[in-house]
C-alpha positions in Angstrom: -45.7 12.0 1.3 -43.6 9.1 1.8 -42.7 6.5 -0.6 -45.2 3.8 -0.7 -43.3 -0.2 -0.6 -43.4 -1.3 -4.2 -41.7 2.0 -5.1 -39.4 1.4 -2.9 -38.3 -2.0 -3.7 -37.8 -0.7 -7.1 -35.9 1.9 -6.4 -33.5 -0.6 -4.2 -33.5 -2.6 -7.3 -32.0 0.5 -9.5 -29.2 0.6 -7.3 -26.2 -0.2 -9.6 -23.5 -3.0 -7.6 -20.2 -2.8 -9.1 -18.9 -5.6 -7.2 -19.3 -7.7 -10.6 -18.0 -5.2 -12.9 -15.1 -4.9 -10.7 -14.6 -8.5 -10.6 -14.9 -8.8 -14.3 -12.6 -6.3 -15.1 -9.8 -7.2 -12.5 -10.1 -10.5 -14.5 -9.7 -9.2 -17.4 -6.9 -6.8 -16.3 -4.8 -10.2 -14.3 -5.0 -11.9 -17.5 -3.0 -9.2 -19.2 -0.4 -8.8 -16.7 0.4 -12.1 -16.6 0.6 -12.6 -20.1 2.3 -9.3 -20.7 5.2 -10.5 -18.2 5.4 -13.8 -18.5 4.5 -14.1 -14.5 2.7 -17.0 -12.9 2.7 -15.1 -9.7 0.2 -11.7 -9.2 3.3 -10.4 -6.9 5.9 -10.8 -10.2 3.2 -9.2 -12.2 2.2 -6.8 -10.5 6.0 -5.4 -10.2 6.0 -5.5 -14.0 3.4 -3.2 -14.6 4.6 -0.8 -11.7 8.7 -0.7 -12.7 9.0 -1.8 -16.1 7.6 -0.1 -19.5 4.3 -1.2 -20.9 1.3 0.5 -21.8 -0.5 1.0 -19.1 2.4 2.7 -17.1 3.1 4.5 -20.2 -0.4 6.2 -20.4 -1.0 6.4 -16.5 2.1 8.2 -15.2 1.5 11.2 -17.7 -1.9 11.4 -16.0 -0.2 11.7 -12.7 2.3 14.5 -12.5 2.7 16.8 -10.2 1.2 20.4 -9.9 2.7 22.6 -12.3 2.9 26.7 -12.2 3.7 29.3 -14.5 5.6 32.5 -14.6 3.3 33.9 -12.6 3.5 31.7 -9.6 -0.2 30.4 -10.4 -1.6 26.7 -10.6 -1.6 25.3 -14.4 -5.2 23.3 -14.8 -3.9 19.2 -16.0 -5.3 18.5 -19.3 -8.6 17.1 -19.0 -7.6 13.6 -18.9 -5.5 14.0 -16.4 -8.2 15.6 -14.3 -10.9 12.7 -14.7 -8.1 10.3 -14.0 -7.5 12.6 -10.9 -10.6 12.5 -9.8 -11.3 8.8 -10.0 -8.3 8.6 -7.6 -10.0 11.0 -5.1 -12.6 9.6 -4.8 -11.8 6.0 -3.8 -9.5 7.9 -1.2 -11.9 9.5 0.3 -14.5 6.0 0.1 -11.9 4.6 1.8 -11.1 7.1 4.5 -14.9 7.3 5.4 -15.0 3.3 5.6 -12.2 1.4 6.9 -11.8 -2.2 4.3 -9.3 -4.0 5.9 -7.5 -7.4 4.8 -5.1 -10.0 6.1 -1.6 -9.7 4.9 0.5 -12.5 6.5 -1.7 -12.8 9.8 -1.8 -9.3 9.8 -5.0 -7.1 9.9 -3.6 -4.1 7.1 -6.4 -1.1 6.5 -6.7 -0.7 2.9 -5.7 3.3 2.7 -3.4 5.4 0.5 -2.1 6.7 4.2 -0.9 3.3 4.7 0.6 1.4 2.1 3.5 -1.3 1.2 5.3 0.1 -2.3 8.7 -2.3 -1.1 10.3 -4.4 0.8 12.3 -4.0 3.9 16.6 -4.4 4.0 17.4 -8.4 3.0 18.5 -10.3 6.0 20.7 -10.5 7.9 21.4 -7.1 8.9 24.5 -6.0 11.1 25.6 -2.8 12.0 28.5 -2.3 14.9 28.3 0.8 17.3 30.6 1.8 20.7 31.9 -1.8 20.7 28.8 -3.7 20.4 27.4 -5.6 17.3 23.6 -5.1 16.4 22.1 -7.9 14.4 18.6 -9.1 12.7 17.9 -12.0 11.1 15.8 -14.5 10.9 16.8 -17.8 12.0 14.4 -21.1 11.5 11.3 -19.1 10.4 12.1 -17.0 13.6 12.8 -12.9 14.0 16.1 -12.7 15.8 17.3 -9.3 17.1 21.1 -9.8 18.9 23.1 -7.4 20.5 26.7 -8.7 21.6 30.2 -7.3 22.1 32.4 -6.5 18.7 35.2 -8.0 20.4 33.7 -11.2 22.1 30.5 -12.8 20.2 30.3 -15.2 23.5 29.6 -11.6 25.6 25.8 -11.4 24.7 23.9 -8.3 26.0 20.4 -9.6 24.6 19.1 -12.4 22.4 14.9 -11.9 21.3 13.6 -14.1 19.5 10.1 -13.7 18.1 7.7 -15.8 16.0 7.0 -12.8 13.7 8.2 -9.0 13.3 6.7 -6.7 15.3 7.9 -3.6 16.9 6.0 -3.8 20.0 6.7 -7.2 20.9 10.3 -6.1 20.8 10.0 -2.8 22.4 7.9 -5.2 25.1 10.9 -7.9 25.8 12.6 -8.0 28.9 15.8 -8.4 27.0 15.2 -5.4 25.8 14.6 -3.8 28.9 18.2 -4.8 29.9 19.6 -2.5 27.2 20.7 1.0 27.6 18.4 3.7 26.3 20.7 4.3 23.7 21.5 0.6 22.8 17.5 0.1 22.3 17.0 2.8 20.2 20.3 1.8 18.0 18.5 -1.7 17.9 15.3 -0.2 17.3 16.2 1.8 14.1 17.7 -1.7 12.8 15.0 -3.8 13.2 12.6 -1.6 11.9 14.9 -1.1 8.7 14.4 -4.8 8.1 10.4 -4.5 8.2 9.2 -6.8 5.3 6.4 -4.6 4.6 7.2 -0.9 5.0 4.2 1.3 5.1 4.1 4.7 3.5 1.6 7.4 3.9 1.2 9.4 0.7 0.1 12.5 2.8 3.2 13.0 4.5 5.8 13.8 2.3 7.2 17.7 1.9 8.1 18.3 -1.6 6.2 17.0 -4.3 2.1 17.7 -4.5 -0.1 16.1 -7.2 -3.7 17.7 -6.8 -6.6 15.4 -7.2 -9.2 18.0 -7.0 -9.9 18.9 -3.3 -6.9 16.2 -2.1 -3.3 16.6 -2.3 -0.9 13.7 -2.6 2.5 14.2 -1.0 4.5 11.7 -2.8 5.9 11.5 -6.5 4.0 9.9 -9.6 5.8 7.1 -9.2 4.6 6.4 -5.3 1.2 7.2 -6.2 1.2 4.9 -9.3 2.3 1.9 -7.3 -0.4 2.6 -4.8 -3.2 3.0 -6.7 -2.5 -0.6 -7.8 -1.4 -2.1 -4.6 -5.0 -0.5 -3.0 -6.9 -1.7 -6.2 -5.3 -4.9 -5.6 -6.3 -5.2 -1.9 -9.9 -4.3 -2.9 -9.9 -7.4 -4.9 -8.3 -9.7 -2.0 -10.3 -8.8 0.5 -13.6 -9.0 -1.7 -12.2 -12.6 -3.3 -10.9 -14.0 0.4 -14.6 -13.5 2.1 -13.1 -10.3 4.0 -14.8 -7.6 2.9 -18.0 -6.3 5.2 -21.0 -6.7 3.4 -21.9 -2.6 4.2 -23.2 0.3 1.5 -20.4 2.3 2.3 -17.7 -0.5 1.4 -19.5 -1.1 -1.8 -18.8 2.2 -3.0 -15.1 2.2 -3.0 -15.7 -0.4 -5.8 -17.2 2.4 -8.4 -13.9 4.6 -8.4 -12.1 1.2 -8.7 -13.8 -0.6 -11.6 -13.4 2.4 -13.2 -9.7 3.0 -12.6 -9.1 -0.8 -14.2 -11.2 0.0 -17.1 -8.9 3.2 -17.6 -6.0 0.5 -17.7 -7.7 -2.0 -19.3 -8.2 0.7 -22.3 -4.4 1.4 -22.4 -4.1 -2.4 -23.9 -6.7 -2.4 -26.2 
């Protein structure tokens, strides 16, 4: 017998949003870090909880080690805190591999995901590196991306100039400049320019050595990785939600359970 309307108004009703909680506790969470480092600046905060000692990365990183055996080659179960802490992580993975929440980083779409994810900064510029005779440089020259290759023994013999308004590997790959290069020059120039990427993305499913097990899901990365993305994807949850992005859809919504609940687990570190 199918529901009849008032019933199911109420039970739309009973449906718990954690957009608000989320919001609350981020709040609540930004006001620590920035009093705890002395940052005016989320960026500067931020890096202080990930790299420097303070509660909550002294409580969290025990919860994230990686899988452990014993003598007998066999999996050793985490402690139970470690599991639920796990578990929380899993599942706003998987949320956010069945939805894609994206946000705008610099003019840049960026999918929120822990397969794609900034934990540094490219090499500082400018960056030179000489090869058979020739001189391979990037730099960035009046807010532009510059990528130069010229002859080590006379900088007036210039084999290609490219300027660009931003970086982006295609555009350069697309240049006719770069066309004139050899196939070995442009892949030399290639591997420097994308050294000097300003926001390196790493996938947390493709390293070889390290596992940390999150129930059903394996993370290839170390504690450390895996730390600093859990709060740089937390953290894009909040932009995108506080900047208008996000898509008002059911399935967005419930990344923000596993979230709110990973900031209350920090949030009780500093209590």
């Amino acid at each position: 017998m199918p529901m009849p309307p008032h019933a199911q108004d109420w039970m739309n009703r009973a449906e718990i949003d954690y957009i608000g909680p989320f919001i609350k506790a981020w709040a609540a969470f930004n006001a620590w870090y920035r009093y705890a480092s002395g940052a005016r600046k989320d960026i500067d905060g931020l890096r202080y909880v990930k790299q420097n000692p303070n509660p909550v990365r002294n409580a969290i990183m025990p919860l994230l080690r990686a899988a452990q055996r014993d003598g007998n080659g066999d999996l050793v179960a985490d402690p139970e805190p470690a599991q639920k802490f796990k578990l929380l992580i899993r599942d706003l993975h998987v949320c956010l591999d069945d939805f894609h929440i994206e946000v705008m980083r610099d003019e840049v779409v960026e999918r929120i995901s822990f397969r794609s994810v900034c934990l540094g900064r490219g090499a500082n510029l400018p960056q030179t590196m000489p090869s058979y005779g020739l001189r391979y440089t990037v730099e960035k020259t009046n807010g532009q991306w510059k990528s130069t290759v010229r002859s080590d023994a006379n900088a007036t013999n210039v084999r290609a100039e490219i300027l660009q308004e931003s970086f982006d590997v295609g555009g350069l790959q697309g240049h006719e400049q770069f066309g004139w290069l050899s196939g070995a020059q442009r892949a030399t120039l290639l591997d420097l320019y994308r050294r000097c990427d300003p926001r390196p993305m790493t996938d947390l499913f493709a390293g070889r050595d390290n596992h940390i097990v999150a129930a059903d899901v394996e993370f290839r990365c170390t504690d450390q990785q895996l730390f600093e993305a859990l709060i740089e994807v937390i953290y894009g949850l909040r932009n995108t939600l506080l900047h208008g992005e996000l898509q008002p859809h059911e399935q967005a919504f419930a990344a923000y359970e596993p979230a709110y609940r990973l900031v209350m687990k920090f949030l009780s570190c500093v209590r």
